[in-house]
C-alpha positions as CSV (number, residue, x, y, z in Angstrom):
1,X,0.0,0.0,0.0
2,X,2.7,2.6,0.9
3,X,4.7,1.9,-1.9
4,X,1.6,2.5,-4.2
5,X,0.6,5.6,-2.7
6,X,4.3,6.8,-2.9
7,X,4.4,6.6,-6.4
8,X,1.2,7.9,-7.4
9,X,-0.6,10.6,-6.1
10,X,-3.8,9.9,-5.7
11,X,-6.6,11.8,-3.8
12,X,-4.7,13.5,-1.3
13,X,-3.3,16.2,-2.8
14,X,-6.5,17.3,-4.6
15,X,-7.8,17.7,-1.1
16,X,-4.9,19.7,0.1
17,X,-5.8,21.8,-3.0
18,X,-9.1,22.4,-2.4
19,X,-9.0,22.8,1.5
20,X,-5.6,25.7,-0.1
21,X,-8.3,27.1,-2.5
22,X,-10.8,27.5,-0.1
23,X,-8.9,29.3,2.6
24,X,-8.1,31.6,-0.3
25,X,-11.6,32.2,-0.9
26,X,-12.7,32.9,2.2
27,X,-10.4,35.2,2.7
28,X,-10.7,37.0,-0.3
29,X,-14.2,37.3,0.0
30,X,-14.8,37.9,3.7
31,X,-11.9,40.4,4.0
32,X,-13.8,42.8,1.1
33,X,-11.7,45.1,-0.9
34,X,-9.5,45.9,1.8
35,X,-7.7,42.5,0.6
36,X,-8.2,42.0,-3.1
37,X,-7.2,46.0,-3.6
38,X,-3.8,47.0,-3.4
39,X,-1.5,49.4,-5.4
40,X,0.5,46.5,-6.8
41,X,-3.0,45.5,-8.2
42,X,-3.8,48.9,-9.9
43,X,-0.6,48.6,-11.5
44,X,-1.1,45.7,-13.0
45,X,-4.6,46.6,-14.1
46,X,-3.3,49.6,-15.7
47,X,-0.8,47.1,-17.5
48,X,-3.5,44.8,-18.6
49,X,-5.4,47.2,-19.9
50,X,-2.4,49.0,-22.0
51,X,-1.8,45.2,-23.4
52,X,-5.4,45.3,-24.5
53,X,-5.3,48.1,-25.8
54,X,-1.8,48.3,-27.9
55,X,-0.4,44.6,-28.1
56,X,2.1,43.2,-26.3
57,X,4.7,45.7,-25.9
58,X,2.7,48.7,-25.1
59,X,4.1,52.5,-24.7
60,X,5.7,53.2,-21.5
61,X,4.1,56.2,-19.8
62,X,6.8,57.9,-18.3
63,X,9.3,57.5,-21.8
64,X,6.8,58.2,-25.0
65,X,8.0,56.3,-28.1
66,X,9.9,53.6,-26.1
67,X,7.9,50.1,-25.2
68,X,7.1,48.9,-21.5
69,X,10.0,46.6,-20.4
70,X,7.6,44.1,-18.2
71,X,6.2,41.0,-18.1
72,X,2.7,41.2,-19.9
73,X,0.9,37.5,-19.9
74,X,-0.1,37.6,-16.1
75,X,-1.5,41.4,-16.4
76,X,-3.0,40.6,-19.7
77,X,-4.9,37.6,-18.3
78,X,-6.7,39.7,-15.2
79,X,-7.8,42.7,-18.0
80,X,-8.9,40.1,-20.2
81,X,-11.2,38.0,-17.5
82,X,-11.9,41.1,-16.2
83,X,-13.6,42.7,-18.9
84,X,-16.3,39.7,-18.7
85,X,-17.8,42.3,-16.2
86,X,-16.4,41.5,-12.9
87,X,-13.6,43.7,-12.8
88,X,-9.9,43.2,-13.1
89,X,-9.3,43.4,-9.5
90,X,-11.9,40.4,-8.6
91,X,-9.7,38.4,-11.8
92,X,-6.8,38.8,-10.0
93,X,-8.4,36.9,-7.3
94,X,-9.8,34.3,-9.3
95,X,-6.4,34.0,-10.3
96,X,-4.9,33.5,-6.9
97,X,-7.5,31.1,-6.2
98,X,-6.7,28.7,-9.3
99,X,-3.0,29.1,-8.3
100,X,-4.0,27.6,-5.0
101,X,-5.4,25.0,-6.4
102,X,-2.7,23.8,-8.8
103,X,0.0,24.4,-6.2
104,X,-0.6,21.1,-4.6
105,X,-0.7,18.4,-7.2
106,X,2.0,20.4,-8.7
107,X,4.5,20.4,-5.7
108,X,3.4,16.4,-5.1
109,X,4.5,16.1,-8.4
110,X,7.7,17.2,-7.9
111,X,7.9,15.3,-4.4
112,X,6.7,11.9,-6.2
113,X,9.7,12.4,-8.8
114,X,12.1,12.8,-6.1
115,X,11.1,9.6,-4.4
116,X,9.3,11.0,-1.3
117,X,7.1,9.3,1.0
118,X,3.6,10.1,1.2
119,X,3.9,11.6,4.4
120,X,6.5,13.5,3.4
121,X,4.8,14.7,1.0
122,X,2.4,15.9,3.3
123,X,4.5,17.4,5.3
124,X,6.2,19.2,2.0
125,X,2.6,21.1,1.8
126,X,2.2,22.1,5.1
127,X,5.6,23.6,5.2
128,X,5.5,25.0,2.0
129,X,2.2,27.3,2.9
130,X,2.8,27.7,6.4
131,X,7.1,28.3,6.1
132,X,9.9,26.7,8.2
133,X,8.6,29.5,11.0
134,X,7.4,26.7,13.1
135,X,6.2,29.1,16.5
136,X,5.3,32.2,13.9
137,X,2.2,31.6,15.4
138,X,3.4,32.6,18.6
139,X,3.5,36.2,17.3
140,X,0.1,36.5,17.0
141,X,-0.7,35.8,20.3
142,X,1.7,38.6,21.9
143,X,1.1,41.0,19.1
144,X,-2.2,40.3,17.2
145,X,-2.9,41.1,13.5
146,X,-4.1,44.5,12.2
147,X,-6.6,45.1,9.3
148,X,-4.1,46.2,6.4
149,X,-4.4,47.2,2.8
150,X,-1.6,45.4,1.9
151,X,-2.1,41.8,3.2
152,X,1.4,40.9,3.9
153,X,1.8,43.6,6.4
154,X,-1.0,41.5,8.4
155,X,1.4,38.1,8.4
156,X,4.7,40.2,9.8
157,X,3.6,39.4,13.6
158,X,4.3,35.8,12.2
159,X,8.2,37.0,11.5
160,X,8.7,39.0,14.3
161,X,9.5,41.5,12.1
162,X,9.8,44.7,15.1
163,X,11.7,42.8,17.3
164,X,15.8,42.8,17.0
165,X,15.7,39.1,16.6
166,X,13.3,38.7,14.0
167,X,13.7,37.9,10.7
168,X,12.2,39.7,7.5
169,X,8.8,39.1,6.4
170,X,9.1,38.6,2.6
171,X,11.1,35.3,3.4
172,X,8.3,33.9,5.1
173,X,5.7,31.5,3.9
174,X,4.0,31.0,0.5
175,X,0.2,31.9,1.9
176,X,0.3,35.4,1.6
177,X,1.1,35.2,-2.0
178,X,-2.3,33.9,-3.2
179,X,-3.6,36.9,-1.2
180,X,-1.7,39.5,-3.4
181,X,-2.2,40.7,-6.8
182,X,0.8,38.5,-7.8
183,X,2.2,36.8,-11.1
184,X,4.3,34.6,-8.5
185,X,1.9,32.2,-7.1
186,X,0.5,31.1,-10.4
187,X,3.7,30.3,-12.0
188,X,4.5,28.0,-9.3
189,X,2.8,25.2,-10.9
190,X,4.3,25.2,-14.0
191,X,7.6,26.0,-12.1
192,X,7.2,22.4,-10.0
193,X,5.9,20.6,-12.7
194,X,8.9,21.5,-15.1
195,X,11.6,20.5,-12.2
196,X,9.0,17.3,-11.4
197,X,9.5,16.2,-15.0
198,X,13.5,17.0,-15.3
199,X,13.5,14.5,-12.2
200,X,11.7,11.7,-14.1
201,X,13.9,12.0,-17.4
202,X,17.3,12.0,-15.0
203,X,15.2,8.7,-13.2
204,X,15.2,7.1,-16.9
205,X,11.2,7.1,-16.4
206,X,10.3,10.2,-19.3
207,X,9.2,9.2,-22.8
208,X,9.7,10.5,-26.4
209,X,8.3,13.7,-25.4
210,X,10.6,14.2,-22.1
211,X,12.2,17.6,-23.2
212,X,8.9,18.9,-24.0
213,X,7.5,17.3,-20.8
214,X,10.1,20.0,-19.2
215,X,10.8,23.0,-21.0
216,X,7.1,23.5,-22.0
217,X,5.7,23.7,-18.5
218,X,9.1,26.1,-17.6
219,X,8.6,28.4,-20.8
220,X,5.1,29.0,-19.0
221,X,6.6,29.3,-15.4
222,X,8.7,31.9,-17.5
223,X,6.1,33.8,-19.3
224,X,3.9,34.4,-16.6
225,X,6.8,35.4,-13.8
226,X,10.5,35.6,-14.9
227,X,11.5,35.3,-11.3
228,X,9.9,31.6,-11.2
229,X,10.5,30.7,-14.2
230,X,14.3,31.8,-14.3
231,X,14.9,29.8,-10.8
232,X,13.7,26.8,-13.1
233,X,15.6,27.4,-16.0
234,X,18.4,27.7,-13.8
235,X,17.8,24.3,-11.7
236,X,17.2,22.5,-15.1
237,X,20.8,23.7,-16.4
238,X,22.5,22.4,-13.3
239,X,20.3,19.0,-13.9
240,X,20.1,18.4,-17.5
241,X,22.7,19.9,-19.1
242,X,25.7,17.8,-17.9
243,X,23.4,14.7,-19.3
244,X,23.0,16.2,-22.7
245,X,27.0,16.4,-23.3
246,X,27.0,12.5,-23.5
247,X,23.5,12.2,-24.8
248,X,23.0,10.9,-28.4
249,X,22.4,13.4,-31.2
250,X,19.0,13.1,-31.5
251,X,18.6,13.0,-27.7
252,X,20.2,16.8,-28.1
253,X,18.2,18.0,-31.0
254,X,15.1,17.1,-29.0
255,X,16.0,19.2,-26.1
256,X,17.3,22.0,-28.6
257,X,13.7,22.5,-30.3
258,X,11.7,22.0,-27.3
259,X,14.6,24.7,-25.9
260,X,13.1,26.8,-29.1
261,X,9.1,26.1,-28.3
262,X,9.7,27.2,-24.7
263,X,11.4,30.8,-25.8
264,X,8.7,30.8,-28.6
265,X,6.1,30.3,-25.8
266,X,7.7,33.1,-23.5
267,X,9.5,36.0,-25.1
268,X,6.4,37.3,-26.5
269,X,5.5,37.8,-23.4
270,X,8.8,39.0,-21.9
C-alpha cells in the first residue's frame, strides 16, 4: 500500500488543493476590498489594460516612443477576465484562487519524482504554505494582527518582524502570495511541474516527449513570472545539461527544439 501511494498521487493532494483554495476564498471574500485591492493591483490593471489596448509591448508612460519593459501575460490575463464584467481586481483573485489550487498536485509532483514518502509529501505542503517558522504563530498571540491594505503587512507578527531578533517578512511562507495581486503564485505550478518532470527524465522514467514534458511547463513558469521561471531554467541547467553532453544526437536536438518552443512560448510575453 505505501509503496503504491508513494508513487502515485492519488486523492490527497487534490484535497490539500481544495482545502488551499478555499482558505483563499474565504479570505478573499470575507476580508472585502480591503484584501483584493492594493497598489500593486492597480498597477497591474493599468498594464492589462495598456496590453489590451496596444499589443504586447505597449508605450511606456513615463518615456513616449519607447515600449514597456515588463512582463505582460499575467496582467494581460486579469484585463482580459476582467472585462467579462467582474472587474480586473476580482480576476486577480480568481487567479490566486486557481494558483491555489494547482500548487498542490503540482508540488506532489515534484515530491513523487524525487522519491518521497507520502507523508512526506504531506509534510512538503504544510511547510511550504505555512514556512519553516514553526512558532510564527506565537507572534500572533503577543502582538495580534491589524486590518491592512496590503495583506502581507497582516502576516509580519508571524516573523517577528519589530523585534531585534526577527527575521524579515518577505522570506516567510507561500500563503500570503495567493492573497496579493501577484504573477508569482500562479507560475509556481508550471515551475514544480517543469523541475517534477527534469527529475523523471534524470530517473530514466520520461518518454519521447521528455524535453517537452520540461521546457514546456518552464517556458510557461517563464512567461507568466521571470522570477519563477528563471529559478527553473536555472535548476534545469544544473540537472540536464551535464546529461545532454554524453547524450545521443538526437537526444540533443530534441531538447534544442523543445529549448526553441519554450522561448517561442515566453519571449512574446517578456
Amino acid at each position: 500500500m505505501e509503496s503504491s501511494l508513494s508513487t502515485q498521487g492519488g486523492r490527497a493532494p487534490w484535497v490539500e488543493a481544495g482545502l488551499l483554495a478555499i482558505l483563499v476564498s474565504l479570505v478573499l471574500v470575507i476580508g472585502g476590498e480591503v484584501v483584493r485591492t492594493s497598489y500593486h493591483g492597480y498597477l497591474h490593471t493599468a498594464i492589462g489594460e495598456a496590453v489590451r489596448a496596444e499589443g504586447w509591448s505597449p508605450e511606456n508612460p513615463y518615456h513616449a516612443g519607447e515600449a514597456l519593459r515588463y512582463y505582460t501575460l499575467y496582467p494581460w490575463l486579469g484585463a482580459w477576465l476582467g472585462s467579462w464584467g467582474m472587474g480586473a481586481i476580482t480576476a486577480f483573485a480568481l487567479l490566486n484562487v486557481l494558483a491555489a489550487l494547482l500548487f498542490a498536485p503540482a508540488l506532489d509532483s515534484l515530491g513523487r519524482s524525487l522519491g518521497l514518502s507520502w507523508q512526506a509529501r504531506r509534510l512538503a505542503f504544510v511547510f511550504a504554505v505555512l514556512g519553516f517558522n514553526g512558532l510564527g504563530w506565537l507572534g500572533w498571540i503577543f502582538d495580534p494582527p491589524e486590518q491592512s491594505t496590503v495583506p502581507v503587512f497582516a502576516f509580519q507578527s508571524l516573523t517577528f518582524a519589530f523585534e531585534s531578533w526577527g527575521w524579515d517578512a518577505r522570506l516567510q511562507a507561500f500563503l500570503p502570495k495567493f492573497l496579493n495581486v501577484s504573477s508569482f503564485a500562479l507560475a509556481l505550478a508550471p515551475t514544480f511541474w517543469a523541475l517534477a518532470a527534469a527529475q523523471r527524465v534524470l530517473n530514466g522514467q520520461a518518454g519521447r516527449l521528455g524535453a517537452w514534458a520540461v521546457l514546456l511547463p518552464a517556458g510557461l513558469a517563464l512567461a507568466i513570472n521571470p522570477l519563477a521561471g528563471g529559478f527553473a531554467g536555472v535548476c534545469l541547467l544544473v540537472w540536464v545539461a551535464p546529461r545532454l553532453v554524453t547524450a545521443p544526437q538526437s537526444e540533443r536536438i530534441a531538447w534544442l527544439g523543445a529549448g526553441l518552443g519554450a522561448l517561442a512560448l515566453a519571449l512574446p510575453f517578456l
